[in-house]
Structure formats: structure tokens, C-alpha cells
N, C-alpha and C positions, 0 to 999 in steps of 0.2 A: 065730136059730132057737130053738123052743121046744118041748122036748119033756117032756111029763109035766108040765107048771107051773114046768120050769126052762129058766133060757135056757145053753145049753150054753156061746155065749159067756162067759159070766161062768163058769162052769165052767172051764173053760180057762185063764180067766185069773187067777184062783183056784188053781191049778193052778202056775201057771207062776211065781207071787208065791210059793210054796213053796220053789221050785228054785229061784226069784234068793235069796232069804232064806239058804238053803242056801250055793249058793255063795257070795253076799256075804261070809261067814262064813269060809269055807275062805278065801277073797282075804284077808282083815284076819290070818287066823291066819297065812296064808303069808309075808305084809308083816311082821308082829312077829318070826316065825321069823329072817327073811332081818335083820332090822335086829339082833336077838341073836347072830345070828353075825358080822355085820360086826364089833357091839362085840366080841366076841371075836376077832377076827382082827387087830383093830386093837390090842389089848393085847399079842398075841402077837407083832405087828410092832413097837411099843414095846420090847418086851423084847429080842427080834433087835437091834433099833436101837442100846441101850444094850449089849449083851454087843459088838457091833462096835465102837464106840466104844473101852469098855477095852481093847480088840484093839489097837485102832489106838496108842493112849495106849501098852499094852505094848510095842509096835513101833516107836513112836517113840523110845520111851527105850531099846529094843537098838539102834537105828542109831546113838542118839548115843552108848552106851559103846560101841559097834563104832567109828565113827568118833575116837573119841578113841584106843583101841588101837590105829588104825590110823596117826596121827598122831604116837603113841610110840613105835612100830615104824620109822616113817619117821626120826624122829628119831635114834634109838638107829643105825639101819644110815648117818646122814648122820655119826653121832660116831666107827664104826667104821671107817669109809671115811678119817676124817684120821686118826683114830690110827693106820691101817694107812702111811697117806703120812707121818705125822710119825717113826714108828718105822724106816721106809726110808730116808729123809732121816739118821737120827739114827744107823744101820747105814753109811750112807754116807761120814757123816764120821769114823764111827770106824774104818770101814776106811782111809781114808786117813792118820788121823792115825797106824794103826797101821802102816803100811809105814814112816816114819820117814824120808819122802825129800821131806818139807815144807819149803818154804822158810820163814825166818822170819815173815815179814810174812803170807803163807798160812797160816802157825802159826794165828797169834795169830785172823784171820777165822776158823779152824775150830773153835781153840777155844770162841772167843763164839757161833759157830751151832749147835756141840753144847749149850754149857747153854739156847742159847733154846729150840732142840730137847727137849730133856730137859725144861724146862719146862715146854713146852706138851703134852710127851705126859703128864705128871700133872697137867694143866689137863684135856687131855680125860680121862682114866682119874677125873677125881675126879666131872665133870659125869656120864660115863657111871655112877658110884657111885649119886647123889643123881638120876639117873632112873629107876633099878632099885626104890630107897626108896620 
């Protein structure tokens, strides 16, 4: 259609070649936008990433000094456990040796199982020393 020596079609679509120009424009600025923020997002996740990490790194090396505490503790209460038996055993014999109604030959076994006794509670008292050190 032609009015006035113009054809309105071309009008129109002259018209319309403004607005896609337009918005083409806004679409590429929105695409740069969105991909600026990704990279931003993604360093921000990097950084998350690595601050986790050390987290974990610190976490691991408290379980392992917790674990070995726990290990020293278990130890120490397995050292206090025979000292407690080697010290009853060693109250044992000296009660009896103390009533004085030992036969000889029982003497003599009590005698030698107080000093093995006696021994091994400064065998444990010295290890329980040099686990405390």
C-alpha cells in the first residue's frame, strides 16, 4: 500500500528493524551481564572451595591429635588397671607373709612372688612415668 509516495510497508518494517536493533542489543548486554556474574560466582565458589578444604585439613589433624589422646588415655587406664592388680597381689602376699603361720617351703614361693611383684609394680610405675613425659 502506498500512501503519499510511501509504501507504508516499508515503513513498518523500517520500524520494526529499530526495535529488533534495540533489543538485539539489550539480549547481548543481558548475555555479557549473566556470563560476569557467572565469573563471579565461580571465584566466589573457588574461594568457598578452598576455605572448606583448610577446614577439612584442620579437622583432620584434630581427629588425629584426638585420636592419639585417646590412644594415651586408653593406654595409661590399661597401665593403671595392672598396677592396681599387681599392688593387691603384692598386699596379698604381704599379708600373709605377715601373720607368720607360713610353712617353710610356702615361705620361700612368697617370698619370690613378693619381689617379682614388687618388681613389676616399678616396671609399671616407671612405664606409667615415661608416658606422662
Amino acid at each position: 500500500m502506498v500512501v503519499c509516495g510511501l509504501d507504508v510497508d516499508s515503513l513498518r518494517t523500517d520500524l520494526f528493524g529499530g526495535i529488533n536493533a534495540l533489543f538485539s542489543g539489550l539480549a547481548f548486554a543481558g548475555l555479557t551481564t549473566a556470563v560476569i556474574l557467572q565469573s563471579y560466582e565461580l571465584q566466589l565458589q573457588r574461594k568457598e572451595l578452598e576455605l572448606t578444604r583448610q577446614e577439612l585439613r584442620r579437622a583432620a589433624e584434630a581427629n588425629e591429635a584426638s585420636s592419639k589422646a585417646l590412644n594415651q588415655q586408653i593406654d595409661m587406664q590399661l597401665k593403671a588397671a595392672e598396677l592396681s592388680a599387681v599392688s593387691t597381689l603384692l598386699n596379698s602376699v604381704n599379708s600373709q607373709l605377715g601373720k607368720g603361720t607360713t610353712p617353710g617351703d610356702r615361705l620361700e614361693t612368697l617370698i619370690e612372688a613378693r619381689g617379682k611383684y614388687h618388681n613389676r609394680l616399678h616396671s609399671v610405675l616407671g612405664a606409667m612415668g615415661r608416658a606422662i613425659e
